[in-house]
C-alpha positions as a printed Julia matrix, in Angstrom:
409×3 Matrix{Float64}:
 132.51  155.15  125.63
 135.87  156.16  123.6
 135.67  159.88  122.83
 137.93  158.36  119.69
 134.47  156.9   118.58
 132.44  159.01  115.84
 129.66  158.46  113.39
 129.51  160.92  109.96
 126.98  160.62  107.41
 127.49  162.18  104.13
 126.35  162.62  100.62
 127.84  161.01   97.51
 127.54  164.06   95.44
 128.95  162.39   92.14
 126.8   160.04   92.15
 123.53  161.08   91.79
 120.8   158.54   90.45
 118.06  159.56   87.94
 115.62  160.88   90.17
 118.14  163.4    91.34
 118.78  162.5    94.44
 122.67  161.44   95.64
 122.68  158.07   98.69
 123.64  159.21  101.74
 126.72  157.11  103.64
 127.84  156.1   106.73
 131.49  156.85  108.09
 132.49  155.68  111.57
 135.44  156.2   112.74
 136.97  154.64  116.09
 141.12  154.89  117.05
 142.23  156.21  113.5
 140.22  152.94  111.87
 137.18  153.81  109.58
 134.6   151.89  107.6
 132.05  153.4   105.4
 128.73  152.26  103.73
 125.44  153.23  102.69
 122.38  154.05  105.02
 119.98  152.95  102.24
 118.26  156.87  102.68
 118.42  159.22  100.12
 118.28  163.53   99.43
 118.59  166.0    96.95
 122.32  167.37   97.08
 121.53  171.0    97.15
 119.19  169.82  100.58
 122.11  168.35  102.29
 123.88  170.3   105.05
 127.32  169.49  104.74
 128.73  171.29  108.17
 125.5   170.11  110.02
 125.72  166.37  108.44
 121.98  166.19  108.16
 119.46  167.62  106.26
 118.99  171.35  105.44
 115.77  173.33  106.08
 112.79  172.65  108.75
 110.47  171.02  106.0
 108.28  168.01  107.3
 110.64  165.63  104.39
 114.04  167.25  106.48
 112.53  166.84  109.62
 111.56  162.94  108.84
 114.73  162.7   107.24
 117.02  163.58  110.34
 114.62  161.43  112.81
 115.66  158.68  110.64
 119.74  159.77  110.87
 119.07  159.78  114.48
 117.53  156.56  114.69
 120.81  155.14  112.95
 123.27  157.23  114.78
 121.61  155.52  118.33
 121.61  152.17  116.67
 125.16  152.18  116.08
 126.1   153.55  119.49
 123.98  150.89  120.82
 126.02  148.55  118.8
 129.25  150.13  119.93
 128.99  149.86  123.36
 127.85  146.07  123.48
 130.56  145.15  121.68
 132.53  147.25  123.86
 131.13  145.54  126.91
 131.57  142.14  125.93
 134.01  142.13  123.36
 137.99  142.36  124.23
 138.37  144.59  121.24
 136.17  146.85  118.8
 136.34  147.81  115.42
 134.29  150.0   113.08
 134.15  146.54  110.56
 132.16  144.45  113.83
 130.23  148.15  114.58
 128.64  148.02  110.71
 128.21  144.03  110.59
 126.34  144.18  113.5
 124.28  146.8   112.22
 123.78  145.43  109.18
 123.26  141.96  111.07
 125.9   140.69  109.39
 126.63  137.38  111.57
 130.61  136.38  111.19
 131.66  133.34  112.93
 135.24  133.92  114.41
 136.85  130.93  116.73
 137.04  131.73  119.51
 139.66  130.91  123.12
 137.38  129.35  124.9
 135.51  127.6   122.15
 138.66  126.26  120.52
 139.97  125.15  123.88
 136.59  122.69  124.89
 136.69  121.3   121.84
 140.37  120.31  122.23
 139.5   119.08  125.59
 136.43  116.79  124.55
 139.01  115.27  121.6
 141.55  114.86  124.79
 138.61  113.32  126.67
 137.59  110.7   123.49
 141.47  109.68  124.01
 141.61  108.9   127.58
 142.52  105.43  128.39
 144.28  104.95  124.93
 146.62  107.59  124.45
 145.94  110.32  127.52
 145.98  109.92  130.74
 142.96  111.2   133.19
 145.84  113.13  134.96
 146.58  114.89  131.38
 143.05  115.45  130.93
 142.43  117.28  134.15
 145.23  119.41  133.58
 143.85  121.1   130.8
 140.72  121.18  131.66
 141.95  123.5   134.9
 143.97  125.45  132.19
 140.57  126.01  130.49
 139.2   127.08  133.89
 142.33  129.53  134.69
 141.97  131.32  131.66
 138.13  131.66  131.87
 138.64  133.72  135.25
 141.98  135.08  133.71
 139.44  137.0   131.24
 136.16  137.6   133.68
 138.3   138.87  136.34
 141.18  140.99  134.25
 139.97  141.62  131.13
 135.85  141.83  132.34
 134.52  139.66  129.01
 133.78  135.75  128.95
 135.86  135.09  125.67
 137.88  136.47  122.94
 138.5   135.76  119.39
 141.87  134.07  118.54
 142.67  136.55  116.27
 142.38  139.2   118.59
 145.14  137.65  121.06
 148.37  139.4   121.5
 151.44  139.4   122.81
 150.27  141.13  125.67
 146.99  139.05  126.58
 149.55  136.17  126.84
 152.14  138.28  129.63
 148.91  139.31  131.33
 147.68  135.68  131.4
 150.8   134.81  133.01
 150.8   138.07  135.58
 147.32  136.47  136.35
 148.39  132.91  137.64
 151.52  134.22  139.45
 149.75  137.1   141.28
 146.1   136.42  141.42
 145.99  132.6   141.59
 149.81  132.26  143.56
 151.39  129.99  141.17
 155.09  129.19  141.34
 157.19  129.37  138.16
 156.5   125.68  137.03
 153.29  125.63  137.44
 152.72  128.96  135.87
 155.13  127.48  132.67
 152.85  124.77  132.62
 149.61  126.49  132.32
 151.23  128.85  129.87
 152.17  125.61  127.54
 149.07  124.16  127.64
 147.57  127.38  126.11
 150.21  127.69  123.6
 148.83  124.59  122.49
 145.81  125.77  121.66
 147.34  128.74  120.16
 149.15  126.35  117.94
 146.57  124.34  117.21
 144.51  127.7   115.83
 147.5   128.68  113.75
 148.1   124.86  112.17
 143.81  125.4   111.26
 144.36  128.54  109.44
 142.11  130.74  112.2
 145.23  132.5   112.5
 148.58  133.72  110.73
 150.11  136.2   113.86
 151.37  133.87  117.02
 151.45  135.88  119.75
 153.87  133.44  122.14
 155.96  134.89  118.86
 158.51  136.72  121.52
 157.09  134.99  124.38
 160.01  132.08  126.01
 158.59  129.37  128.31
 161.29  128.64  131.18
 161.66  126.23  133.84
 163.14  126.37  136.55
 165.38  123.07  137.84
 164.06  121.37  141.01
 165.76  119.01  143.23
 163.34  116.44  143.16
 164.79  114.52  146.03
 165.44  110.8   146.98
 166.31  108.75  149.92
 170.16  107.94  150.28
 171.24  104.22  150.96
 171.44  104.97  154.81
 167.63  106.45  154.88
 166.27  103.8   153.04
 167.67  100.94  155.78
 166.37  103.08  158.43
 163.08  102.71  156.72
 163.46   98.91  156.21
 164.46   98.05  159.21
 161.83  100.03  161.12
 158.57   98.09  161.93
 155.48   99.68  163.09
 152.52   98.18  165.77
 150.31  100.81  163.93
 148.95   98.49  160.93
 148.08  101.53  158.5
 151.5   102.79  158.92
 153.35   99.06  158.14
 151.03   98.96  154.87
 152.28  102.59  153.66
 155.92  101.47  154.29
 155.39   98.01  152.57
 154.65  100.26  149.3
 156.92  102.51  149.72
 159.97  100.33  150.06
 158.34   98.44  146.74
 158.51  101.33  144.36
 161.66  102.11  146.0
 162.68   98.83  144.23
 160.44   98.72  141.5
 160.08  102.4   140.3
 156.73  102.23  139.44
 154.47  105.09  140.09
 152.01  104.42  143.05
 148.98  104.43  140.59
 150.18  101.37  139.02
 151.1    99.43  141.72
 147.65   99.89  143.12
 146.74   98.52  139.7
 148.79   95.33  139.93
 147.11   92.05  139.78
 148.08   88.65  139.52
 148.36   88.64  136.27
 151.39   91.56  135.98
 153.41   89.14  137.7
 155.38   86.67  135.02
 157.96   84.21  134.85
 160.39   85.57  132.26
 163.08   84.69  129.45
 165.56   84.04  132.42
 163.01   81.97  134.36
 162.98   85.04  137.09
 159.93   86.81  138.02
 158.74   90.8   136.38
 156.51   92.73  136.75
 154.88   93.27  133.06
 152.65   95.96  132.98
 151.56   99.37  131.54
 152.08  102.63  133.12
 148.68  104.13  133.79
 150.03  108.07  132.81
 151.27  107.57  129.48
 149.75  103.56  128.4
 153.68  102.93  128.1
 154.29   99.1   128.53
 156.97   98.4   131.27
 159.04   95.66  131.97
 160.7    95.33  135.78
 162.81   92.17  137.3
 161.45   91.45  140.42
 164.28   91.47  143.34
 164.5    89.98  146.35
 163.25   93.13  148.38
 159.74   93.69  146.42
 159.07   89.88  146.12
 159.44   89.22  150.01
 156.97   91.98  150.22
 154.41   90.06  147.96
 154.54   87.3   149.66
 153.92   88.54  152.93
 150.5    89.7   152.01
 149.7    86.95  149.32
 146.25   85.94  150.06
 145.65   88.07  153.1
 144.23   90.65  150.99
 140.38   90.92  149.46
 139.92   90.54  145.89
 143.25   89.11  145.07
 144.55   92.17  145.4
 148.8    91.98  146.05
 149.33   94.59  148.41
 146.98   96.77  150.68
 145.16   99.45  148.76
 144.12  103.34  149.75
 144.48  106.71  148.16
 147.53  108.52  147.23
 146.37  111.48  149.34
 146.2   109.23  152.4
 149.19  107.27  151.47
 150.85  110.62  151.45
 149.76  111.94  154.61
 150.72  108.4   155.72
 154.09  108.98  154.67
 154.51  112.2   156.56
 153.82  110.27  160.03
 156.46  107.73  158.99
 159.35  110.49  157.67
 159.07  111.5   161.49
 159.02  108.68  163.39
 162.23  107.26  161.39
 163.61  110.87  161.78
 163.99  111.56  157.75
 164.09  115.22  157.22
 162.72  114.74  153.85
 159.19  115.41  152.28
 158.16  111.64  151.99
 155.85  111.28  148.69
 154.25  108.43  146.85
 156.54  109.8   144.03
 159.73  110.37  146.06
 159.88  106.26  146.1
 160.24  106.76  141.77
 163.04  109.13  142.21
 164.66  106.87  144.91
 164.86  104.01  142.65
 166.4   105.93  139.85
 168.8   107.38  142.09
 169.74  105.83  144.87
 168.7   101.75  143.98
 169.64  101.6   140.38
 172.23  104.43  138.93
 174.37  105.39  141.66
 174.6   100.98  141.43
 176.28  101.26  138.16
 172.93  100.31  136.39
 172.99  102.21  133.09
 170.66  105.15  132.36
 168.99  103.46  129.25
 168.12  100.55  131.21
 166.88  102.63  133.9
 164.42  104.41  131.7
 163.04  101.77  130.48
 162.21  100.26  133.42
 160.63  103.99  134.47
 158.72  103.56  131.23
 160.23  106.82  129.95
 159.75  107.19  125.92
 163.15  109.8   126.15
 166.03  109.61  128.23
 165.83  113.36  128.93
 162.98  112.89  131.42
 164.79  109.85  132.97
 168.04  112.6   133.78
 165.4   114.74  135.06
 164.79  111.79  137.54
 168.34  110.76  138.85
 170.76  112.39  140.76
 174.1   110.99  140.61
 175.1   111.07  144.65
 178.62  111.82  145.85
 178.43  107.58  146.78
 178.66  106.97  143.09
 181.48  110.01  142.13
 183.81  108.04  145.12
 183.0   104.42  143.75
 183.9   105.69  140.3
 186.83  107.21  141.01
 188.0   104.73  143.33
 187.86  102.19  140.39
 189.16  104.92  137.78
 192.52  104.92  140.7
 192.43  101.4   140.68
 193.1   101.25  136.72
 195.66  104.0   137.13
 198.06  102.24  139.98
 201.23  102.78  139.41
 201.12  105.79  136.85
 202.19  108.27  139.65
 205.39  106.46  139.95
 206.25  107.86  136.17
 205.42  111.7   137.13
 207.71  111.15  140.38
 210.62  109.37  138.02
 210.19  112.81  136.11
């Protein structure tokens, strides 16, 4: 209990009702706050005992009197130290509506952030992604222990979030939960979400991410060069598991699409075009983004060598992206990659290493990726030193024969 933390009761002298008798009031006082109101008991002025803050005298009316003061003055400590307890912050105002029983419903963290995630849930399929859905729900989950575990209560009102609950959040999933910097900046936007969404309802005016900046930090997301992709290609394997896992890898090294949606792929994603070649028309599963892809020579020769050898019409050999990952891993060290071989590395290879480091232009690139802004498609590609030669090679090329006019000079 705060020693800060005191209950007064006085008497309103000046105003004494026709009976004679003056209401006595309630002050409590916690951290320099106070809020005041009537007890509904009443006393003759001259009876009160100002210094003792109770009634004078050791008559059986005094002595009924104070048992009733006492009553009140237990109440409200009672009241005190549950919302202490469960509460991230007090205040005299919640200490007198809860002894009045006075129910004010305040929106809460938690409560504002389920019902966000049942609206993201309603959306899934249309405009959200199950990936985007589980994401938040795990922020949801982080800050639930974030508040059992640092701040010992199992929510808090919006409007009692600072700046501070919002660095200690983040102190939280770094330390506690071992969270790098990204994924840390990632949890801390999905609350600021929530936070915003609060403040755009009106069950807030303050933001506390106010002074709060949300960095990321640049990662090399890594691709295979020219010369690691052949040694991948040309490498066959007895092992059939492993042949299947480099079959789909080399494909959305040539197609760019993400490994959920070429597990996805039917029959029917495969059309002739405007140019009478074959594409790949299809949506990506993450964002519902509709994306259009040439087929080449690499990814069709793959098709055919498992059309129909594979149940339900499927066009290439299915399994999970955790196995297919794992997979991978066998296969980086058998063709001697040192790389970290991922389902999504094959994405970042085609952006790099198959399609802009070819010339291919970035806009045409992220469409293909199915990216809605050409800032997440440079997040993608890397131009490689290949590319910096080629282009300079040509860029000499167009200037033969200018040097001959500096050595004239």
């Amino acid at each position: 209990m705060s020693s800060t933390f005191k209950i007064l009761f006085y008497v309103r002298k000046n105003y004494v009702s026709k009976t004679g008798k003056a209401g006595i009031m309630i002050r409590i006082t916690l951290n320099g706050e106070l809020c005041q109101f009537s007890s509904k008991l009443e006393i003759e002025p001259e009876l009160w005992d100002t210094k003792g803050s109770k009634a004078a005298g050791k008559s059986m009316e005094a002595a009924r009197l104070n048992a009733l003061l006492e009553n009140l003055r237990s109440s409200l400590m009672n009241h005190y130290r549950t919302i202490e307890k469960e509460e991230a912050m007090v205040s005299p105002e919640k200490i007198r509506n809860a002894f009045l029983g006075i129910k004010t419903r305040e929106e809460t963290l938690l409560g504002v952030f389920a019902q966000y995630n049942v609206n993201l849930k309603r959306l899934e399929g249309i405009s959200k992604s199950k990936t985007t859905i589980e994401k938040y729900d795990r922020a949801y989950r982080r800050l639930e222990s974030f508040m059992q575990a640092r701040c010992n209560i199992k929510d808090i009102a919006l409007r009692e979030i600072n700046y501070q609950f919002v660095t200690n959040f983040e102190n939280y999933l770094r330390s506690d939960c071992g969270c790098g910097e990204n994924t840390t900046a990632k949890f801390m936007q999905y609350f600021r979400t929530i936070i915003l969404t609060a403040k755009n309802n009106g069950w807030i005016t303050a933001d506390p991410f106010h002074n709060y900046k949300i960095t990321f930090k640049k990662v090399d997301r890594g691709y295979l060069s020219d010369e690691e992709l052949q040694k991948l290609m040309q490498k066959s394997f007895s092992i059939e598991r492993l042949e299947h896992v480099k079959d789909i890898f080399i494909f959305c090294c040539f197609t760019g699409l993400a490994f959920v949606d070429v597990m996805g792929l039917s029959k029917e994603n495969i059309r002739t075009s405007f140019d009478d070649n074959l594409w790949i028309m299809t949506k990506r599963h993450k964002t519902n983004v509709k994306v259009t892809v040439p087929l080449l020579k690499v990814p069709l020769m793959i098709l055919e060598k498992y059309k129909g050898k594979l149940p339900k019409e499927a066009l290439l050999p299915t399994m999970s992206n955790q196995k297919m990952n794992a997979y991978l891993k066998e296969i980086g060290t058998l063709c001697e990659i040192d790389k970290n071989l991922t389902t999504h590395l094959a994405r970042h290879t085609f952006a790099t290493t198959t399609t802009l480091s070819k010339g291919v232009p970035i806009e045409t690139v992220s469409k293909m990726l199915g990216h809605t802004k050409l800032q997440t498609t440079q997040i993608y590609a890397r131009i490689t030193d290949n590319k910096i030669s080629n282009d300079m090679n040509k860029l000499a090329g167009k200037l033969n024969g200018i040097e001959n006019m500096y050595e004239s000079n």
